[in-house]
DRENDO-1510 file (C-alpha; in Angstrom, 1 decimal, always signed):
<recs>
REC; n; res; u; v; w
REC; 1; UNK; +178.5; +56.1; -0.1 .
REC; 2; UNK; +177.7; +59.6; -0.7 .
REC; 3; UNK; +174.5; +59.2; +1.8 .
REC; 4; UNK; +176.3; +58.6; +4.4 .
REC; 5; UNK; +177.9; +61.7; +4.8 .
REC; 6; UNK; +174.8; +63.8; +5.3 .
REC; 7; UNK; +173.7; +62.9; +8.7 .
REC; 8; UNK; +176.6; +65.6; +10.3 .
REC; 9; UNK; +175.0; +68.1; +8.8 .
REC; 10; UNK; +171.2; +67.6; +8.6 .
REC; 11; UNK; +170.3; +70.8; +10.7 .
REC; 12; UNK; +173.8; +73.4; +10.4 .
REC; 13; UNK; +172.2; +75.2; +7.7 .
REC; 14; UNK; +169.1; +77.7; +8.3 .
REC; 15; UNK; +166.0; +76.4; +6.0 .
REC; 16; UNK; +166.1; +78.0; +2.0 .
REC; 17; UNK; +162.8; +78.8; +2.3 .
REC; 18; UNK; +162.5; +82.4; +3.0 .
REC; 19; UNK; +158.9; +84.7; +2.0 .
REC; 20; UNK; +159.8; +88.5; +1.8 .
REC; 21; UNK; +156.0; +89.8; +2.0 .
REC; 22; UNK; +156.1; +91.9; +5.1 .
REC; 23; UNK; +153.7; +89.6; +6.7 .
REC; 24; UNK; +153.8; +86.6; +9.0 .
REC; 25; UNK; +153.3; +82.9; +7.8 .
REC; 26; UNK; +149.9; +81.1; +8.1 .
REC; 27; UNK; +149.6; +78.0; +10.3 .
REC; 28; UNK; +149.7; +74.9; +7.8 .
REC; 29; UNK; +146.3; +73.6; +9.1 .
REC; 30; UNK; +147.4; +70.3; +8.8 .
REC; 31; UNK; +150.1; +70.6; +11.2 .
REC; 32; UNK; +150.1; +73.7; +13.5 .
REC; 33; UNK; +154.1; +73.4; +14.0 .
REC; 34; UNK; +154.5; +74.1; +10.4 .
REC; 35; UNK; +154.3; +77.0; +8.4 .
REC; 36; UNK; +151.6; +77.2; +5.2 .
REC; 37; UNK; +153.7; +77.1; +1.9 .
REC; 38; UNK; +152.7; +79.1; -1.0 .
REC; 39; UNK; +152.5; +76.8; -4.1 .
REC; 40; UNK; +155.8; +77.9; -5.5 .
REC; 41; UNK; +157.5; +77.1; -2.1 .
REC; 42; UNK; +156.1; +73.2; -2.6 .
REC; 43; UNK; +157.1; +72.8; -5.8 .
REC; 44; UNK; +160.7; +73.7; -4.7 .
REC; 45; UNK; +160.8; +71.6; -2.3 .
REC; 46; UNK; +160.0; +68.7; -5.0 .
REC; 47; UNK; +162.4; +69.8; -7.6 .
REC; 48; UNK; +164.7; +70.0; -4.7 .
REC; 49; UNK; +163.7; +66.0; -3.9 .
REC; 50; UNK; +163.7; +64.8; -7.2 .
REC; 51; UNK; +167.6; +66.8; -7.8 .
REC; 52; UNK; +168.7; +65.1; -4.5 .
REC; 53; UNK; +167.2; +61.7; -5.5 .
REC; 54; UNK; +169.5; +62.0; -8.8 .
REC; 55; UNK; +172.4; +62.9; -7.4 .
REC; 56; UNK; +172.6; +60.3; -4.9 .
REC; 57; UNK; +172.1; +57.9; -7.8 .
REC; 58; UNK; +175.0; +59.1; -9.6 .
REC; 59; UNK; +173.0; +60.7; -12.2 .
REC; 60; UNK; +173.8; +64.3; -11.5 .
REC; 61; UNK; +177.5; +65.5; -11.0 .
REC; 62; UNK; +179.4; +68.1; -10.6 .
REC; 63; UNK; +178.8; +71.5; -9.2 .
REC; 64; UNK; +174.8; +70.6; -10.1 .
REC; 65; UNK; +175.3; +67.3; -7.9 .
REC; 66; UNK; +177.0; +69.7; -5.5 .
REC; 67; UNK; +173.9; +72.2; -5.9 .
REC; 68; UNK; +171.5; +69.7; -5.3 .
REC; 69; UNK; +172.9; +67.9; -1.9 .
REC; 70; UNK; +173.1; +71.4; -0.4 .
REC; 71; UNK; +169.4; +72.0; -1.3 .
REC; 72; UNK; +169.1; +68.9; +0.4 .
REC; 73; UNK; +170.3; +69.5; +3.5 .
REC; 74; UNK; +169.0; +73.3; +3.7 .
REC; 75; UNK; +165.6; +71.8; +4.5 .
REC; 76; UNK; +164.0; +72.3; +7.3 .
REC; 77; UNK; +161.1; +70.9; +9.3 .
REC; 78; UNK; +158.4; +73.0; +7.3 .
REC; 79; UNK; +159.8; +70.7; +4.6 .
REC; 80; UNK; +158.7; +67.5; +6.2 .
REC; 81; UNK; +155.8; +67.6; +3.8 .
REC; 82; UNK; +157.4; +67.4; +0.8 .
REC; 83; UNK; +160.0; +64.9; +1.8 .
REC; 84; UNK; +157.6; +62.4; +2.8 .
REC; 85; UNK; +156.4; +62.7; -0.9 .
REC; 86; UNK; +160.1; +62.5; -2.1 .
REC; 87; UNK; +160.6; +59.7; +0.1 .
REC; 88; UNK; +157.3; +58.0; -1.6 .
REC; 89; UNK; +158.9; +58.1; -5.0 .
REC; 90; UNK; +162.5; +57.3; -3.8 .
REC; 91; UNK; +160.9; +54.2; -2.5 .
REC; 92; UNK; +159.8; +52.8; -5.9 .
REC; 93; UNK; +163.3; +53.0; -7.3 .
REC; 94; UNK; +165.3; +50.1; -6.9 .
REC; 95; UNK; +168.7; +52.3; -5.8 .
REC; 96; UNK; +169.0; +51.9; -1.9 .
REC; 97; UNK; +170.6; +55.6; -1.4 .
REC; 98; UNK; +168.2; +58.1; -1.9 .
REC; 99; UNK; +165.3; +56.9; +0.2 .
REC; 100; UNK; +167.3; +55.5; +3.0 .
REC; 101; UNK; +169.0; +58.8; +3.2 .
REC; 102; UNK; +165.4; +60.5; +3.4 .
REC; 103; UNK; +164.5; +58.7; +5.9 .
REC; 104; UNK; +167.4; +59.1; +7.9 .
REC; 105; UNK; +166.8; +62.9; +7.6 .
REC; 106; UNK; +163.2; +62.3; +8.4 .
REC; 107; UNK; +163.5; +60.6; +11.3 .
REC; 108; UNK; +165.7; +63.2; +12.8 .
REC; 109; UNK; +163.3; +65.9; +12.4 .
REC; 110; UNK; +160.2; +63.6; +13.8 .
REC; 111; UNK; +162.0; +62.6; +16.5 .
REC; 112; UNK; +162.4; +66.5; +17.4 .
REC; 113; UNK; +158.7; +67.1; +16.9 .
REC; 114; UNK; +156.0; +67.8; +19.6 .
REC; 115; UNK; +153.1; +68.2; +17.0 .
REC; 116; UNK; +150.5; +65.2; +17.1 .
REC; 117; UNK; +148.7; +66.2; +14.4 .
REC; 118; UNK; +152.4; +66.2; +12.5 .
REC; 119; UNK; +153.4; +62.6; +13.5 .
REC; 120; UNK; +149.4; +62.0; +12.5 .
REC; 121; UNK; +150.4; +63.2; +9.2 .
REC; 122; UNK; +153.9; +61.8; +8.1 .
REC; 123; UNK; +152.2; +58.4; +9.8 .
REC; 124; UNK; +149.4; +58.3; +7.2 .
REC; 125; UNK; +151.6; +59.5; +4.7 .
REC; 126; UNK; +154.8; +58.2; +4.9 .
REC; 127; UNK; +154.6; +55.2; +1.9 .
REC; 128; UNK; +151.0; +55.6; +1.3 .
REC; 129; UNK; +150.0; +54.0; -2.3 .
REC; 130; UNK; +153.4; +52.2; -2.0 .
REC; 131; UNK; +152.4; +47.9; -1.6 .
REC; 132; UNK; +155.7; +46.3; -2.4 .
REC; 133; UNK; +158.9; +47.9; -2.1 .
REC; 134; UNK; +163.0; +46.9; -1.0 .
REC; 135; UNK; +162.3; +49.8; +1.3 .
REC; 136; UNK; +158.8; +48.4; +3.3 .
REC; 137; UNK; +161.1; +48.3; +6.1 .
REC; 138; UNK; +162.4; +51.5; +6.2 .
REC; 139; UNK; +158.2; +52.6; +6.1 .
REC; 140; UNK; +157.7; +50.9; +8.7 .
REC; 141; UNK; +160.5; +51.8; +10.6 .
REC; 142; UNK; +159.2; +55.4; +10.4 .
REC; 143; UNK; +155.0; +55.2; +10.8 .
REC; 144; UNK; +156.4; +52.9; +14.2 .
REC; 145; UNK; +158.7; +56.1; +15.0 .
REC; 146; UNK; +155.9; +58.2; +14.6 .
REC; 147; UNK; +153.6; +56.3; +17.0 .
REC; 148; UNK; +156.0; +56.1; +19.8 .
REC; 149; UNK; +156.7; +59.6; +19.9 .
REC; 150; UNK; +153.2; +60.4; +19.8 .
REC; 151; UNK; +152.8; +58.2; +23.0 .
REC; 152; UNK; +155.8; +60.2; +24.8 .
REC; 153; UNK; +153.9; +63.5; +23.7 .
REC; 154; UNK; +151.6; +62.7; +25.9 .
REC; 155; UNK; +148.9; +64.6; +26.6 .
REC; 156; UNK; +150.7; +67.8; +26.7 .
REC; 157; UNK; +152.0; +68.7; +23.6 .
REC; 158; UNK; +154.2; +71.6; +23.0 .
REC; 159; UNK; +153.7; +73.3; +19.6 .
REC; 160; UNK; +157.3; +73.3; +17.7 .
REC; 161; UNK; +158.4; +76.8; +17.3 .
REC; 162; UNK; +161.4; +77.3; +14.7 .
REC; 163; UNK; +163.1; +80.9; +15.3 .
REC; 164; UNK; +163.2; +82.8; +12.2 .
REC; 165; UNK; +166.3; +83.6; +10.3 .
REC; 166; UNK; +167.4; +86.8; +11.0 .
REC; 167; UNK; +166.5; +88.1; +7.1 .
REC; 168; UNK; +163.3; +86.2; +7.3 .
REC; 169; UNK; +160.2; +87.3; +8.1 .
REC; 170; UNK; +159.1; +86.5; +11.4 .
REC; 171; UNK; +156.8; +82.9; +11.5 .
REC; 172; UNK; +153.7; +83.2; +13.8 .
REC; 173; UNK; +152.5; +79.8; +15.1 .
REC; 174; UNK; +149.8; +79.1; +17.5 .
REC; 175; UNK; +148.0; +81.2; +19.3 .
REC; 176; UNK; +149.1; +84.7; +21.1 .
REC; 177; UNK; +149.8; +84.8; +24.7 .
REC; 178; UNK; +147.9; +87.9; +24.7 .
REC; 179; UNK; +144.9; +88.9; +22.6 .
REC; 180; UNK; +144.1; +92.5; +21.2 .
REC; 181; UNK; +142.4; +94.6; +23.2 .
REC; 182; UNK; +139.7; +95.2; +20.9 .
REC; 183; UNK; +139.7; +91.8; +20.7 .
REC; 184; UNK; +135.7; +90.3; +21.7 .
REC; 185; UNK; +136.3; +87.8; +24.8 .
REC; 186; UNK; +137.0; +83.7; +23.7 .
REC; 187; UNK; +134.3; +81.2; +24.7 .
REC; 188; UNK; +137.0; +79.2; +26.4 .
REC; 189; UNK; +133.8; +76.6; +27.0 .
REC; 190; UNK; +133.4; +76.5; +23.3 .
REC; 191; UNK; +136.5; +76.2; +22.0 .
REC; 192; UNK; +136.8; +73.4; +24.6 .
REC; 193; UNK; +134.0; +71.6; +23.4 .
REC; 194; UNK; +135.1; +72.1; +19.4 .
REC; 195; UNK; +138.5; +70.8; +20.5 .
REC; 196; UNK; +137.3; +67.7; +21.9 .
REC; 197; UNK; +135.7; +67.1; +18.6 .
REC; 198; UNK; +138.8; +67.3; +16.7 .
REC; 199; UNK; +140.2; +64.4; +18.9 .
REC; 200; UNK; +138.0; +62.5; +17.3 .
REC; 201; UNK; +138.1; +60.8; +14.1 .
REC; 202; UNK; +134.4; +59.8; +12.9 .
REC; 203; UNK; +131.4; +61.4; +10.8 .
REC; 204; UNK; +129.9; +62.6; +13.9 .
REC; 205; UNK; +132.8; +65.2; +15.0 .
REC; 206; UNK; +132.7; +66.0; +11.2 .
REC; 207; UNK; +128.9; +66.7; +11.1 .
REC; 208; UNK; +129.3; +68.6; +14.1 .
REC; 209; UNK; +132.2; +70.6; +13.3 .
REC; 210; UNK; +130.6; +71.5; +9.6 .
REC; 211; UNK; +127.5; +73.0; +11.7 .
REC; 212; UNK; +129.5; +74.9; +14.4 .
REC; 213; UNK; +131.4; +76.8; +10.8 .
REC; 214; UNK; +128.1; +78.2; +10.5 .
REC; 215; UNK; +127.8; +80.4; +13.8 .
REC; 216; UNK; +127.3; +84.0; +14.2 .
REC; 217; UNK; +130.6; +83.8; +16.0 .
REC; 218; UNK; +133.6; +84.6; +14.1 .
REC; 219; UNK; +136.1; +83.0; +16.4 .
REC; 220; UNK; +134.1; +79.5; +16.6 .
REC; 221; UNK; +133.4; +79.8; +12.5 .
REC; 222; UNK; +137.4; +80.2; +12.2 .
REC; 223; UNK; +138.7; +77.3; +14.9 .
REC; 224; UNK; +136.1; +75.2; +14.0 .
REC; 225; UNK; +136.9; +75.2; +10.2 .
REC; 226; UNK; +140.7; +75.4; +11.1 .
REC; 227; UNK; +139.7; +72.2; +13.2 .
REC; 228; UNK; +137.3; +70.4; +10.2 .
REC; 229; UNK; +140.3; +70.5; +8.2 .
REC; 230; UNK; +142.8; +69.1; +11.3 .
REC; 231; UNK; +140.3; +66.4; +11.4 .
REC; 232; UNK; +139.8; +65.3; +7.4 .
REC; 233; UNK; +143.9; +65.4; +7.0 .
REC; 234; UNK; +143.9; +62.4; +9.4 .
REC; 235; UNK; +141.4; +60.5; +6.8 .
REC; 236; UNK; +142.5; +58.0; +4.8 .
REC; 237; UNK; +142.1; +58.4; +1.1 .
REC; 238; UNK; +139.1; +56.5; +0.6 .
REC; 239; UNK; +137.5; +58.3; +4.1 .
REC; 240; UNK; +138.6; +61.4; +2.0 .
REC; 241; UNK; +137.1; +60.4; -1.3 .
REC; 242; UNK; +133.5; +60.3; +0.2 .
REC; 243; UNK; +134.0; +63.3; +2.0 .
REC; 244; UNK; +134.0; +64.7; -1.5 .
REC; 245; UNK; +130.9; +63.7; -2.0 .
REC; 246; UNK; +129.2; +64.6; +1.2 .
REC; 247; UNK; +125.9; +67.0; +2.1 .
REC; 248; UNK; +127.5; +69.5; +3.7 .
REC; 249; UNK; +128.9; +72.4; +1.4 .
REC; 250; UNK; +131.6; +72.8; +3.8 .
REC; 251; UNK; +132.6; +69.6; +4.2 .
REC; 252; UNK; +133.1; +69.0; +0.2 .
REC; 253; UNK; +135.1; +72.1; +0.0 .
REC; 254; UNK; +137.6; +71.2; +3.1 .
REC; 255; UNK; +137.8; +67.9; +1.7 .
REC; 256; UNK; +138.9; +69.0; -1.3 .
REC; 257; UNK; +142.1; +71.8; +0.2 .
REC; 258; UNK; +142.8; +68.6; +1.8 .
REC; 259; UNK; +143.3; +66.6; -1.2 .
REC; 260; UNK; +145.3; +68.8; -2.9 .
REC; 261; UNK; +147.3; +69.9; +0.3 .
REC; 262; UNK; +148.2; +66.1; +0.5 .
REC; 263; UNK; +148.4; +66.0; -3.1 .
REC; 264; UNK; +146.1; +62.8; -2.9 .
REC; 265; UNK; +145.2; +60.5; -6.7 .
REC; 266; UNK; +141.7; +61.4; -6.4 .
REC; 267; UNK; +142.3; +63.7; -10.0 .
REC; 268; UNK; +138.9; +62.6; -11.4 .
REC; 269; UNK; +137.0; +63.5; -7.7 .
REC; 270; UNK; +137.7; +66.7; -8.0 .
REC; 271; UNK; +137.2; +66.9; -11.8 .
REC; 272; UNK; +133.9; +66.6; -11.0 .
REC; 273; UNK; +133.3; +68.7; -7.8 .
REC; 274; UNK; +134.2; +71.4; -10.7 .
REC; 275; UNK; +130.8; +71.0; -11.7 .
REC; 276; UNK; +129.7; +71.3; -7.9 .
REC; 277; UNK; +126.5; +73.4; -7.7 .
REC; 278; UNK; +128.6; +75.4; -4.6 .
REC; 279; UNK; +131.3; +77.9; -5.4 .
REC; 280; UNK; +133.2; +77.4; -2.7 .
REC; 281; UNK; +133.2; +73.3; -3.5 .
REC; 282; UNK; +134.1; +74.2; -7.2 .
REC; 283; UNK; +137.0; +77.0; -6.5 .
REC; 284; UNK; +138.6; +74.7; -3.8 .
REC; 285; UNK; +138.5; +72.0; -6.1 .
REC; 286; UNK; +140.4; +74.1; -8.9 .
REC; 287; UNK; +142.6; +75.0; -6.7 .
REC; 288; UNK; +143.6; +71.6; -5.7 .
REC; 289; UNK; +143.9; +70.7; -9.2 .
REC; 290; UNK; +146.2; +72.7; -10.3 .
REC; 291; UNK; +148.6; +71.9; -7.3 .
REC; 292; UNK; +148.0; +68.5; -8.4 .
REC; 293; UNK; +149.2; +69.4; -11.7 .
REC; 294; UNK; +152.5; +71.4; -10.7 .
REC; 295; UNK; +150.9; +75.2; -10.8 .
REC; 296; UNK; +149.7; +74.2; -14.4 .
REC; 297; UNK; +145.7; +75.7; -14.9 .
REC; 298; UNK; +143.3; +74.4; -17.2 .
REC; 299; UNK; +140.6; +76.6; -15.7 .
REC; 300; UNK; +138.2; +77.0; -15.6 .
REC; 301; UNK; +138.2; +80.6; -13.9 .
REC; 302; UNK; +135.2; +82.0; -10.8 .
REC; 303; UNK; +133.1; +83.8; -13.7 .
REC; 304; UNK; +133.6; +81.3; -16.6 .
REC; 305; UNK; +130.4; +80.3; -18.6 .
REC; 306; UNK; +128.9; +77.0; -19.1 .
REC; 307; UNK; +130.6; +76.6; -22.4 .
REC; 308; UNK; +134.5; +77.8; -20.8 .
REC; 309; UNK; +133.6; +75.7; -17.8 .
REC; 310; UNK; +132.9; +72.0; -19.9 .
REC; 311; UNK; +135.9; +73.2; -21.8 .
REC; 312; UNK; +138.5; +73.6; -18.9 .
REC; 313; UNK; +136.6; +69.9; -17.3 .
REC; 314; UNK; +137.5; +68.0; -20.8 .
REC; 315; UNK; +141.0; +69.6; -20.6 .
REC; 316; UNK; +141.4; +68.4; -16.7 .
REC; 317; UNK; +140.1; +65.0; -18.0 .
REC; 318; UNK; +142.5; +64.7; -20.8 .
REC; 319; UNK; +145.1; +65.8; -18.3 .
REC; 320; UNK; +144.2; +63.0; -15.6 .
REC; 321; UNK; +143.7; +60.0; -18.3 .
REC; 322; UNK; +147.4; +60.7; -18.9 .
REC; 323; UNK; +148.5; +60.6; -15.1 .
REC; 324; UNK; +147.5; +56.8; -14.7 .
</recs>
């Protein structure tokens, strides 16, 4: 079997993904080990799945077949994302190969990790939507692997640091051992405080968080967004789906980055947050939308009129009646 060759060489080859910009990667703020992917780099990674899953089904040969399983095992752990939703669609084909050998792959790189909010993630996500399946086992193989290494985190985790390739950019994670000097002094009190909030997973800590984004303190504005959105990736979908409809301005918008970062169903949600009387609700929305849809925009765009705006909502519509 053609999977079982991989497993020697999950991690000899550097990552593909490279960014040339000059400038060093973003936290993902679902998973502060990982680096934040542009769009393009996503959508890579799942034509890179979907080649894989083809080829390890005999359905793509030759030097493309060839192509495709070294794409494969060129991924690296900022990857993991996409691979859980690889593995999701693997899983509803009857074949064995492909998702066994994902999860193989998967569970390598979990095993390795020291992010919570990481093994949080692939926990929730690994065969979410997914009710019956040959591979249930193989699910539930991996959300159990996530748990117990959670548990021998512990309490102090390590943030994963992968060293760039030398002609890649360098990739910043965490926070600097030493801050600028013109740098105003951290409310170490504070951020305490926020951070205890992001532990937890209920409406309160969200409600609080929300009103903390609105101090006259950059630094708590910035962690305590960055931690609102640690918090609603842990949500379930239907946790997330009411989030969407929320009060708080802040907590619609977040809500919706999340979505899309997750690349959630909720199509027709966010359809509607389009019409959101916010901007920030109704640009984070579109923006979520059009990841949902492969980099493919129906608008509308920031200074659209009514008329181009109920326009670009019928085409979005149209587009979603056609996903189910």
């Amino acid at each position: 079997m053609k999977s079982t060759l991989l497993l020697l060489g999950l991690f000899l080859i550097p990552s593909f993904l490279t960014a040339q910009t000059g400038k060093p990667r973003e936290v993902n703020p679902l998973a502060p080990s990982l680096p934040l992917l542009s769009d393009q780099e996503e959508e890579k990674i799942d034509n890179t799945m979907d080649r894989f899953i083809q080829y390890d089904m005999g359905l793509l040969r030759g030097a493309e077949g060839k192509k495709a399983l070294q794409e494969f095992r060129n991924l690296g752990p900022e990857a993991i994302p996409g691979m859980i939703r690889g593995l999701n669609r693997a899983a509803k084909i009857e074949s064995s190969c492909p998702a066994v050998t994902i999860a193989k792959k998967l569970a390598v790189m979990l095993r390795a990790s020291n992010d919570p909010d990481l093994l949080d993630f692939a926990r929730e996500n690994i065969g979410a939507g997914i009710t019956q399946s040959r591979h249930m086992a193989v699910i539930k193989d991996l959300r159990l692997l996530c748990i117990l290494r959670k548990r021998a985190v512990g309490n102090n985790p390590v943030i994963v640091r992968t060293p760039p390739r030398q002609d890649q950019e360098p990739i910043t994670l965490g926070v600097p051992d030493s801050p600028p000097a013109d740098q105003p002094k951290r409310d170490t009190k504070s951020e305490r405080t926020l951070r205890s909030l992001a532990d937890r997973n209920d409406d309160e800590a969200v409600d609080e968080l929300a009103k903390a984004a609105s101090s006259k303190d950059k630094n708590t504005q910035q962690l305590s967004r960055d931690l609102l959105t640690r918090v609603l990736s842990r949500q379930s979908t239907e946790a997330l789906k009411e989030k969407l409809k929320d009060s708080n301005t802040l907590v619609r918008a977040t809500a919706a980055r999340v979505v899309g970062s997750k690349r959630l169903p909720l199509g027709a949600e966010l359809i509607d947050l389009l019409s959101d009387a916010a901007v920030e609700v109704r640009q984070a929305a579109h923006q979520s939308l059009v990841r949902l849809n492969h980099g493919t925009d129906w608008g509308p765009t920031a200074d659209a009129s009514e008329a181009e705006r109920s326009a670009a909502i019928k085409k979005w519509r149209e587009w979603w009646a056609k996903q189910n």
